[in-house]
C-alpha positions in Angstrom: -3.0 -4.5 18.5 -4.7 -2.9 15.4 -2.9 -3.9 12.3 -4.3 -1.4 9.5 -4.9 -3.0 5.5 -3.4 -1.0 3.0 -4.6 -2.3 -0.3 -2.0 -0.6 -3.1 -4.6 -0.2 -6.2 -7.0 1.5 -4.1 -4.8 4.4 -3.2 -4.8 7.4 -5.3 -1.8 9.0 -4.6 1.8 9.0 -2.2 0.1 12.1 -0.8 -3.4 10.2 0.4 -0.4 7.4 1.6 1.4 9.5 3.5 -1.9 10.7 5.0 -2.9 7.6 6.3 0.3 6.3 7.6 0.6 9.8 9.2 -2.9 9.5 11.2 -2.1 6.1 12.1 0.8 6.9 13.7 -0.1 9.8 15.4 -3.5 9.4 16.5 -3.3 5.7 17.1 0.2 4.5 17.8 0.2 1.5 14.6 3.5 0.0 13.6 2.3 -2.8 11.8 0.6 -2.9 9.0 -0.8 -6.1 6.4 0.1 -4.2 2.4 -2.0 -5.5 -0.1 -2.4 -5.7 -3.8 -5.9 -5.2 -3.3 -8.9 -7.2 -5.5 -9.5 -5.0 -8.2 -8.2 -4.5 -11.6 -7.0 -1.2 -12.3 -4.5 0.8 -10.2 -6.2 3.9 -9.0 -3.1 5.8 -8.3 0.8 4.9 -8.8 0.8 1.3 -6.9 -0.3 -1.6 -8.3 1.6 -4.3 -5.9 2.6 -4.5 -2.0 6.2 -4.2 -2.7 5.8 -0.7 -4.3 4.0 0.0 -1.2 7.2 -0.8 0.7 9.5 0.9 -2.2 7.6 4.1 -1.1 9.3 4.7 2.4 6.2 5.1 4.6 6.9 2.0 6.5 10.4 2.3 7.2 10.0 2.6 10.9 7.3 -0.1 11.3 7.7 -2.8 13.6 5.7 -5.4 11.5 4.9 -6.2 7.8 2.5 -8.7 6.7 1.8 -9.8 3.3 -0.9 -11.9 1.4 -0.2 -15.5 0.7 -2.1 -17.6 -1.5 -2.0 -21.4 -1.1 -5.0 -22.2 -4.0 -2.9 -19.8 -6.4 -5.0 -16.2 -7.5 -5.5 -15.7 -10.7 -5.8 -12.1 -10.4 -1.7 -12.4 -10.3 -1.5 -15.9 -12.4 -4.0 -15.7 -14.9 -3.5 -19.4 -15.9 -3.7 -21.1 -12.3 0.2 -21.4 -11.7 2.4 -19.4 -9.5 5.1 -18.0 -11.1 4.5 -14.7 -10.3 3.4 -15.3 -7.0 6.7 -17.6 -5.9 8.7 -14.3 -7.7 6.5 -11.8 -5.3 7.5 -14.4 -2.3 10.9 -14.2 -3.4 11.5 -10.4 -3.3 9.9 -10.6 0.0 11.9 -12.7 1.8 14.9 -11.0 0.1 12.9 -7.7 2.2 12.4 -9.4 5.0 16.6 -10.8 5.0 17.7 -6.7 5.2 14.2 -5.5 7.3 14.2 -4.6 11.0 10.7 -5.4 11.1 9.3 -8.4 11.6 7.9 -10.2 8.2 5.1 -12.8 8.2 2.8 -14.1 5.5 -0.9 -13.8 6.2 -2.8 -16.4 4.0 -6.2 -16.7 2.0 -9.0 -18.5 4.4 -9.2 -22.5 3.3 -11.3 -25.4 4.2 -8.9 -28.4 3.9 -5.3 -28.5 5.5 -3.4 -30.2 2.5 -3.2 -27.0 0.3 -1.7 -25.4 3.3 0.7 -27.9 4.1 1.3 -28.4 0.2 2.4 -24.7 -0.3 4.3 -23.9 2.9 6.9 -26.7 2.1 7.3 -25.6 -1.2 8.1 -22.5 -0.1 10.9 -24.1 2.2 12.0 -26.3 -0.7 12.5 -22.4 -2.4 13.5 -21.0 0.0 11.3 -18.9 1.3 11.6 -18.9 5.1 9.2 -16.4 6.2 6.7 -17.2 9.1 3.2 -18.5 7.6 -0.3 -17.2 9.3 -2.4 -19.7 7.9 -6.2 -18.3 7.1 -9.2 -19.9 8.5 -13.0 -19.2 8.6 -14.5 -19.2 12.4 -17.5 -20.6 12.5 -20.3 -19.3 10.5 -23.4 -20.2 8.4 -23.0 -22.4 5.3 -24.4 -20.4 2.8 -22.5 -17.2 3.9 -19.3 -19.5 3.7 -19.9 -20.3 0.4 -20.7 -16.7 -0.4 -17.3 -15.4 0.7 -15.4 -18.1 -0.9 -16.5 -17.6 -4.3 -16.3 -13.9 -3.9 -12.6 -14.4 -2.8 -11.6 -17.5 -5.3 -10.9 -19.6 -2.7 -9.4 -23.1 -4.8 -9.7 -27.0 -4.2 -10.7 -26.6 -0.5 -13.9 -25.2 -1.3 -14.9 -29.0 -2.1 -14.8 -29.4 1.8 -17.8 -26.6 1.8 -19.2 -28.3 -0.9 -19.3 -31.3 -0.2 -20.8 -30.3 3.7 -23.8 -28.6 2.0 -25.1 -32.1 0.0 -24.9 -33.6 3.9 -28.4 -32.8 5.0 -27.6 -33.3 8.3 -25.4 -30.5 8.8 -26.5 -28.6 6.3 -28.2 -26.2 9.4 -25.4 -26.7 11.4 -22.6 -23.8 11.8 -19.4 -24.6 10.2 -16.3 -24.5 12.5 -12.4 -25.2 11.6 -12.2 -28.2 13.9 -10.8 -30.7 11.1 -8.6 -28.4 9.5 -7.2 -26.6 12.3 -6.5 -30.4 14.1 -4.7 -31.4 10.9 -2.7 -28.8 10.9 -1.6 -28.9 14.3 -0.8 -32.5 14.0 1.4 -31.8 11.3 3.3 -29.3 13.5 4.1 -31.5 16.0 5.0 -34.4 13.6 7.3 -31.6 12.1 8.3 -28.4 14.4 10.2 -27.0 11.6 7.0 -27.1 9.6 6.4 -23.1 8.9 3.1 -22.2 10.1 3.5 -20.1 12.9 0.1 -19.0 14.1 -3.6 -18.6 12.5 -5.6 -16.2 11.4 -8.6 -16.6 12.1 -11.4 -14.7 9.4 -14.8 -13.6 11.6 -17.1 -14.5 8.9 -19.9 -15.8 10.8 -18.9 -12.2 13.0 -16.2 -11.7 15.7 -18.0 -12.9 18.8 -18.4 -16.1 17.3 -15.0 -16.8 16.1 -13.4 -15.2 19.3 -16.0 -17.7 21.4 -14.6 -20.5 19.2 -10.9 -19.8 19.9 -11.6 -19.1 23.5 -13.3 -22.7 24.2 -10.7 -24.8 21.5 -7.5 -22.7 22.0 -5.9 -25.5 24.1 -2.5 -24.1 25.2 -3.0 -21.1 24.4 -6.0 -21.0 26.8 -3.5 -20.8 29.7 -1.6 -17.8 31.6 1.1 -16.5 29.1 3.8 -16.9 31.6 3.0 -21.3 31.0 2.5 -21.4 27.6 3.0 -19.3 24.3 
């Protein structure tokens, strides 16, 4: 099911919103969408933040809301590497998603190292935050367009994983893949079930027929008939 990105400082007007919720709906049958505060600077229109996207209305009758989460911090919201504006942004969310009929999950920036992921989703339990986690990763893809992406989207400590893989000549050739994080993470879940990651995200940098190649041959469970497992 197509979930449509609607990044607030690039729309110009409620008028161009409405548009594109309108055609959406109509022509394509979406109700869900991931809202954005979108990576640049300057508003070009009246919203500057995902929650005034959901302020405006348009998404009323939606079935699911995503949102951006940001395990390594983004300093396009907290200038000086913290997260106090981000934990008040989760906050208001999940005080959304308390009152919302649809369905809220957090969609999260791609990393390279489980930790940060673990590290941030139980701080958001230990503030309450409760809302469903879709922890980012990077299919498999070239090194050097890795490293492009993650620079370009200030991606934090786990880019040491990238970093350290390209001074490793042999596998500096080799595609990356999210074996080691994705392992770790899963591990964690079953040590914990209450742990709050509920599915991944899986970015197609390296292109979609690799990543959905990747997830066919390691999706374990999930491999099998949807009536055995989820």
């Amino acid at each position: 099911a197509v979930m449509p990105h609607f990044p607030a400082r690039i729309i110009r007007s409620k008028n161009e919103l409405t548009e594109w919720v309108t055609r959406y709906q109509a022509e394509a049958g979406v109700d869900e969408a991931l809202l954005l505060g979108g990576g640049r600077n300057n508003a070009a229109g009246p919203y500057s933040d995902s929650m005034q996207l959901v302020e405006s209305g348009l998404f009323d009758n939606f079935k699911r809301l995503h949102f951006a989460g940001h395990p390594e911090g983004n300093r396009d919201i907290d200038a000086d590497g913290g997260d106090t504006e981000l934990m008040k942004a989760l906050r208001w969310k999940q005080a959304f998603a308390d009152d919302a009929s649809a369905e809220v999950a957090l969609v999260t920036q791609f990393g390279f190292a489980a930790d940060p992921f673990i590290n941030w989703i139980d701080k958001l339990a230990a503030e309450g935050i409760r809302l469903p986690v879709h922890v980012g990763v990077a299919g498999p893809a070239k090194l050097q367009t890795l490293l492009k992406y993650s620079l370009a989207c200030g991606v934090g400590p786990s880019l040491r994983v990238l970093q350290r893989r390209a001074k490793d000549v042999t596998k500096l050739m080799l595609p990356y893949e999210p074996t080691d994080v994705l392992s770790e993470l899963a591990a964690h879940k079953a040590a914990y079930p209450d742990f709050g990651c509920a599915q991944v995200h899986f970015f197609p940098l390296g292109g979609i027929n690799a990543s959905a190649r990747w997830a066919t041959e390691n999706g374990g469970a999930a491999n099998q008939p949807a009536n055995s497992a989820e």
